[in-house]
C-alpha positions in Angstrom: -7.3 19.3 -4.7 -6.4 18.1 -1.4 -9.5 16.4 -0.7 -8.9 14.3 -3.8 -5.3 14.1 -3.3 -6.5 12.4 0.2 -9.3 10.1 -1.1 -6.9 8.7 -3.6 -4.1 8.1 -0.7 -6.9 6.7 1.3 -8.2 4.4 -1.1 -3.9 3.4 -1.5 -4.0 2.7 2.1 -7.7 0.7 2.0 -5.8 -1.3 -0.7 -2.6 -2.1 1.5 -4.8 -3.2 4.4 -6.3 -5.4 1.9 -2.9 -6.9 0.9 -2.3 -7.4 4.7 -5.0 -9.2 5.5 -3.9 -11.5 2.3 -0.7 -11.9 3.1 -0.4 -11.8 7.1 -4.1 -13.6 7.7 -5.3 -16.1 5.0 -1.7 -16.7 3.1 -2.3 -20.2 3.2 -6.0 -20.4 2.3 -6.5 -21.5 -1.7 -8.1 -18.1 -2.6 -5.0 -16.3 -1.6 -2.6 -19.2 -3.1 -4.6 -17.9 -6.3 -4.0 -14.9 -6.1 -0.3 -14.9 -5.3 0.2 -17.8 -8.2 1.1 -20.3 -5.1 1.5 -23.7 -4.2 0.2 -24.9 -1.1 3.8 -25.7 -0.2 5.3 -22.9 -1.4 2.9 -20.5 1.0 3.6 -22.5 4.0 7.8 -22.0 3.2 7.2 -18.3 2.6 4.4 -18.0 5.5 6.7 -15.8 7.9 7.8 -14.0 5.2 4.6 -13.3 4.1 3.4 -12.3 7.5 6.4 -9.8 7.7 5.7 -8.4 4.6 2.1 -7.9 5.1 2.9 -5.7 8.3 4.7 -3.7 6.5 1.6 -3.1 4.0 -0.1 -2.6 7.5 1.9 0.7 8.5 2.2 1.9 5.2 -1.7 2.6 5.2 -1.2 3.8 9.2 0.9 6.4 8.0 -1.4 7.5 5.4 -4.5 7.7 8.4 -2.4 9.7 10.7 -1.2 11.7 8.2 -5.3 12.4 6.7 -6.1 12.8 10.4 -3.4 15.6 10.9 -4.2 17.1 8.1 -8.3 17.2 9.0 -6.9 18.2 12.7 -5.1 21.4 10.7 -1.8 20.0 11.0 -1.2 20.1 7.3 2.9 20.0 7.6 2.7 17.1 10.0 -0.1 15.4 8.3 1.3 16.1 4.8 4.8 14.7 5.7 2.9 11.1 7.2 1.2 11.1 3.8 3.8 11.1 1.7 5.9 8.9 3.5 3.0 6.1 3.5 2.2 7.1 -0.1 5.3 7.4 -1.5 6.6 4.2 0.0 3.8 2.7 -1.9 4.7 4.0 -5.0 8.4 2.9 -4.5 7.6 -0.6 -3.9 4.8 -0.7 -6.5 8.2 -0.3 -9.0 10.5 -2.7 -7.7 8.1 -5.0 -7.7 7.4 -3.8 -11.1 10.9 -4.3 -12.2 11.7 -7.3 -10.4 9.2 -9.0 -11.4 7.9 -7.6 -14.8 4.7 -10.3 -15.3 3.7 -8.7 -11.5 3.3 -5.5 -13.5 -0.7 -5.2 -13.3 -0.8 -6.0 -9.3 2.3 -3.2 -9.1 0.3 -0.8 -10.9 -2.6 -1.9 -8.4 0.1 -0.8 -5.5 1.3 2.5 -7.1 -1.1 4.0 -9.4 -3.8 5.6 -6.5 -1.2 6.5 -4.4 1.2 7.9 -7.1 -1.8 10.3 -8.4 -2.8 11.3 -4.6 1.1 12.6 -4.1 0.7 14.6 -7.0 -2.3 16.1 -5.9 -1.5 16.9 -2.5 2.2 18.5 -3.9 0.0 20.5 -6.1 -2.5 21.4 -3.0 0.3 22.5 -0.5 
């Protein structure tokens, strides 16, 4: 159970570094405009934002590889704590996104689904 509880959260965090890069390196490029649904003017406006946003993504999935490497390093309680604070993070923004923006709802379930499942495994593994 834990091993699975941790691929999921991993693959959450692989997903968020993903979104990063989007957002904090190529926000501006026309495959990322696509993505997002945005103009070439509206990305340059919401550039900084972007950027800002994107770190966050960043350290979300930072959390999650501390917390798996704690955890490997048998520092469950340490390790478990970093996990859920990256993965459940995830999970909370994946629903305000979800309910702010209610046509956004495949990309939230993107953001929460793996990491939502991987909290409920490790709970159930601890």
């Amino acid at each position: 159970m834990l091993i699975a509880a941790l691929v999921l959260t991993g693959l959450a965090a692989a997903i968020h570094v993903y979104i990063w890069y989007l957002e904090s390196i190529v926000w501006t490029r026309p495959a990322t405009r696509k993505v997002f649904g945005t103009t070439e003017s509206e990305a340059e406006t919401t550039r900084t934002l972007a950027l800002n946003q994107g770190f966050y993504n960043l350290f979300l999935a930072v959390a999650i590889a501390v917390g798996t490497v704690l955890i490997a390093l048998d520092h469950r309680e340490a390790g478990a704590a970093a996990v859920f604070v990256g993965a459940g993070s995830m999970v909370a923004a994946g629903v305000v996104l979800m309910v702010s923006s209610p046509d956004k709802t495949s990309a939230a379930l993107k953001q929460l689904v793996p990491p939502l499942i991987g909290v409920v495994l490790l709970t159930i593994a601890l």
